[in-house]
C-alpha positions as CSV (number, residue, x, y, z in Angstrom):
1,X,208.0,148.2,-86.1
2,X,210.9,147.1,-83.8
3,X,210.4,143.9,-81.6
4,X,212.2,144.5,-78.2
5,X,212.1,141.7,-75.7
6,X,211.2,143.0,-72.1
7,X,214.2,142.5,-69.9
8,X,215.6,140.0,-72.7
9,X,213.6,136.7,-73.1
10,X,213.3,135.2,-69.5
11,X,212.4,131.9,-70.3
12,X,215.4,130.4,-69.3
13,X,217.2,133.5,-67.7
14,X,217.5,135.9,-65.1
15,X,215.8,138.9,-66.6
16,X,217.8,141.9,-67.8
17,X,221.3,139.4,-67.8
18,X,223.2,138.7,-71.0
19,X,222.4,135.3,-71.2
20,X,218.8,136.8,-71.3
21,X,219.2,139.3,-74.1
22,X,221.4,136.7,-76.4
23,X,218.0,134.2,-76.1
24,X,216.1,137.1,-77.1
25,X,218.5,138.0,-80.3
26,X,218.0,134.4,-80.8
27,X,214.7,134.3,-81.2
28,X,214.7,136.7,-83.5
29,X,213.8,140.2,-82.0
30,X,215.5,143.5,-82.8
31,X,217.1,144.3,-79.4
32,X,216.4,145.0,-75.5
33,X,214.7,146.9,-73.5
34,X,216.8,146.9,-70.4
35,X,216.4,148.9,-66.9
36,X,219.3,151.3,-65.4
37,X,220.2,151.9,-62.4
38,X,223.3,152.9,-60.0
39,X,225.7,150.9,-57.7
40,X,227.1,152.8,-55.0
41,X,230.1,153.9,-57.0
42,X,228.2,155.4,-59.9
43,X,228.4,152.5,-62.2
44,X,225.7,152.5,-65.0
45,X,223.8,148.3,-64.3
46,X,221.2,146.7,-65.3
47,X,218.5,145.9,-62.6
48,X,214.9,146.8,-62.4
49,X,214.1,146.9,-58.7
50,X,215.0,149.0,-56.4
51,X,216.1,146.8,-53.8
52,X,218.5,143.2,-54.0
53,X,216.2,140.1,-53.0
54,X,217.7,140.7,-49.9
55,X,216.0,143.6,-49.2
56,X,219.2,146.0,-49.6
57,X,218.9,149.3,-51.7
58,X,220.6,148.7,-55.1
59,X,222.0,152.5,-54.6
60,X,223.7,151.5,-51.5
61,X,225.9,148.3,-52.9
62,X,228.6,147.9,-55.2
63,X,228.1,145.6,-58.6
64,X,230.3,143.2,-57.2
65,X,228.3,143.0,-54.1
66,X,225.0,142.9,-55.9
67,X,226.3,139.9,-57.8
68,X,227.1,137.8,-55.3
69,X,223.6,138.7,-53.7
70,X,221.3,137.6,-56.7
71,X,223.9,134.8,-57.4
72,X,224.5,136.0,-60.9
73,X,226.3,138.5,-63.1
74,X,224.3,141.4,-63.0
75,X,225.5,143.3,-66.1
76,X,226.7,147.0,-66.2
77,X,225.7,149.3,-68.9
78,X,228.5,149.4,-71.0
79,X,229.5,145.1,-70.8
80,X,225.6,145.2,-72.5
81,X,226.4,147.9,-75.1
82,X,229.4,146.0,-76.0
83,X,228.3,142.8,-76.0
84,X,225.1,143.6,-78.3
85,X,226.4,146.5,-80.2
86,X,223.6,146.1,-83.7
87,X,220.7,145.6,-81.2
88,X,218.4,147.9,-80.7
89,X,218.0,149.2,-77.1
90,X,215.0,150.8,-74.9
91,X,217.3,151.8,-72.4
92,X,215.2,153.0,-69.2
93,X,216.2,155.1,-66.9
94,X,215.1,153.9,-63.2
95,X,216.5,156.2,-60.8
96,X,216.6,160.3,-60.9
97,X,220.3,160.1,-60.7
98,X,221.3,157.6,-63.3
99,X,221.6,159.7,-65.8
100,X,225.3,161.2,-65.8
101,X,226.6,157.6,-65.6
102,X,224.7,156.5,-68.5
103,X,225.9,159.4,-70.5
104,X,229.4,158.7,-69.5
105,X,229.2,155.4,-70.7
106,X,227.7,156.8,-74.0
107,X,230.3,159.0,-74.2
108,X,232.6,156.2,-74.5
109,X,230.9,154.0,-76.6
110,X,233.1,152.7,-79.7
111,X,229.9,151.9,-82.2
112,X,226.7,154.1,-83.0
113,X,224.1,153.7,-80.8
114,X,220.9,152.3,-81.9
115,X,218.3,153.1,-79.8
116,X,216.1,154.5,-77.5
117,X,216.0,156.1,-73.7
118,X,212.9,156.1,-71.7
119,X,212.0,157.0,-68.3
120,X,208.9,157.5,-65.7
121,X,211.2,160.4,-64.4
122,X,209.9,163.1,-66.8
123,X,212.0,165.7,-66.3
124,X,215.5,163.4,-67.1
125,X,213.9,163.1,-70.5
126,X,213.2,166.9,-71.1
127,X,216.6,167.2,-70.4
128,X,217.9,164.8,-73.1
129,X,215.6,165.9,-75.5
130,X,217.3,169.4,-74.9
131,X,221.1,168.5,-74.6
132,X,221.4,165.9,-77.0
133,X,219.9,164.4,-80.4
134,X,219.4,160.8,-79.0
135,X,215.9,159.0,-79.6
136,X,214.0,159.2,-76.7
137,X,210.3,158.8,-75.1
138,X,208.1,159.3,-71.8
139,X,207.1,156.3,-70.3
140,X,203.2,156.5,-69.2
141,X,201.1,154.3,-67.1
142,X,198.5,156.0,-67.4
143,X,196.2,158.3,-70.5
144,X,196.7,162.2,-70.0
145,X,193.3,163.7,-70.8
146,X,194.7,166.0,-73.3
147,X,197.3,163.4,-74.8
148,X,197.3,164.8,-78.0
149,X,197.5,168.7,-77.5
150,X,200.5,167.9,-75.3
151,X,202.7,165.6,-77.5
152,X,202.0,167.6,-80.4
153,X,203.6,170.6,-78.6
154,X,206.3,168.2,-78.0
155,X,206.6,166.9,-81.2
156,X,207.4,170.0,-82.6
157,X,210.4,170.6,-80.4
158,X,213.8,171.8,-82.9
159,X,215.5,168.5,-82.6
160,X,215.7,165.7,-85.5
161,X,213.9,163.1,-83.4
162,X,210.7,164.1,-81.5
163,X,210.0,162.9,-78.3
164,X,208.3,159.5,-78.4
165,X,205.7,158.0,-76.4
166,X,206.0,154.8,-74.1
167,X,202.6,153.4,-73.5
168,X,201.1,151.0,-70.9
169,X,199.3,148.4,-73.1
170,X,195.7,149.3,-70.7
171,X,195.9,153.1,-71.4
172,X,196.8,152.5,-74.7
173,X,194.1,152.2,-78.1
174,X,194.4,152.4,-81.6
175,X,192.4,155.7,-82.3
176,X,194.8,157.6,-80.0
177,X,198.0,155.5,-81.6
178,X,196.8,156.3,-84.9
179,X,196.3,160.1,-84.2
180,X,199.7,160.3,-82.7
181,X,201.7,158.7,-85.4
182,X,200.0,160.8,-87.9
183,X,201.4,163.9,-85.6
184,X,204.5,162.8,-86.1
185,X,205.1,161.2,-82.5
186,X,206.6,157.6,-82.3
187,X,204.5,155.7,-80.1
188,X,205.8,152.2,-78.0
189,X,203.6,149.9,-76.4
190,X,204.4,147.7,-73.3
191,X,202.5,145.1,-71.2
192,X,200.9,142.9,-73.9
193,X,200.3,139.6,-72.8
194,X,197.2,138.1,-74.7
195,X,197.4,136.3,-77.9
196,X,194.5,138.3,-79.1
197,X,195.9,141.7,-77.8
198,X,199.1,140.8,-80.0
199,X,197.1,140.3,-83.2
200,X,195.5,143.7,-82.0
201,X,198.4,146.1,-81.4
202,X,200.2,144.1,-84.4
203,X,198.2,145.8,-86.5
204,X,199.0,149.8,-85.0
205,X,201.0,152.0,-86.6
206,X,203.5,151.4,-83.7
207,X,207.2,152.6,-83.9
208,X,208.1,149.3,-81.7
209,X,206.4,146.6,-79.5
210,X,208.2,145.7,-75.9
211,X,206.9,141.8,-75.8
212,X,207.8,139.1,-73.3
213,X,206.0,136.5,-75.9
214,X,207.7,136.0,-79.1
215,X,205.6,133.2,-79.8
216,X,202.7,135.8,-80.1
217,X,204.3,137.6,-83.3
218,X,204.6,135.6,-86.2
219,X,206.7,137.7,-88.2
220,X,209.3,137.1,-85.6
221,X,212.0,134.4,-87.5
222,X,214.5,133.1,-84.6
223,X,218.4,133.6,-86.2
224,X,220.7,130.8,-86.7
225,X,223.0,130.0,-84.1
């Protein structure tokens, strides 16, 4: 099971910054899971909302002058990639049109990726799961009636990795984790906040956790500095 800390570990950082993810290697976890959007010149960052906290689209400003509006370095894509290049990221797309960037900036990229891609936007994942070979999952917020019929189906897609699963921690239960595993689709879990719901999902056959808590997981060992 990979640990990957939501946005980093915010504790003492702005969420989804590099100061963020290097407390979160810290502690011990196996990478990121970051969010990926556009600036208004196409550039691949890492922000999570939609709009800057003063109310501007994201789409509609340039890095630098997102920056200077949340008072900190917001990090593009590729500054992450290199600066963490053994982690393991959830890399999820945000916006319908982020993904050429981010495949330019894979394109570029001067280590293997370890990883995954993930995305609300269903369609950008068909789409990787057809062009390319990378890992990657639909993220649900809620429980399709017919879960299992439909993964399956997607599970057995000719590619070396099948499409995983990305699953809000209140749709989510072990019966249909455990019967999706054994059909051969990786299965994620996200929004875990509960010492006892830890100890719970902990005990899945999960292909990774997304925590914000990694005082919750005690086989979580923090690295030396």
């Amino acid at each position: 099971m990979h640990y990957i800390a939501h946005r980093g570990w915010t504790r003492n950082f702005p969420e989804n910054t590099l100061a963020a993810f290097e407390d979160a290697w810290r502690a011990g976890f196996n990478g990121f899971e970051t969010d990926i959007r556009t600036d208004c010149n196409g550039v691949a960052i890492l922000f999570h909302d939609r709009c800057a906290k003063d109310g501007r689209l994201v789409q509609q400003l340039s890095h630098a002058e997102l920056c200077a509006i949340q008072g900190y370095e917001v990090p593009t894509l590729a500054q992450a990639l290199q600066a963490f290049p053994t982690a393991f990221w959830n890399l999820e797309l945000k916006s319908a049109d982020c993904l050429s960037a981010t495949m330019a900036v894979m394109a570029q990229l001067q280590h293997a990726f370890k990883g995954l891609f993930s995305s609300f936007h269903h369609q950008l994942i068909l789409t990787l799961a057809r062009d390319t070979t990378l890992p990657c999952a639909l993220l649900l917020s809620n429980s399709p009636a017919r879960t299992i019929n439909l993964y399956t189906m997607l599970a057995a897609m000719p590619r070396p990795v099948g499409i995983g699963l990305v699953f809000d921690y209140e749709v989510a239960s072990a019966e249909q984790i455990t019967e999706l595993t054994r059909q051969q689709v990786p299965c994620w879990v996200y929004g875990v906040q509960h010492p006892d719901e830890y100890a719970q999902v902990l005990t899945w056959p999960l292909a990774g956790l997304i925590a914000d808590h990694p005082e919750h997981i005690p086989s979580l060992k923090p690295r030396q500095s």
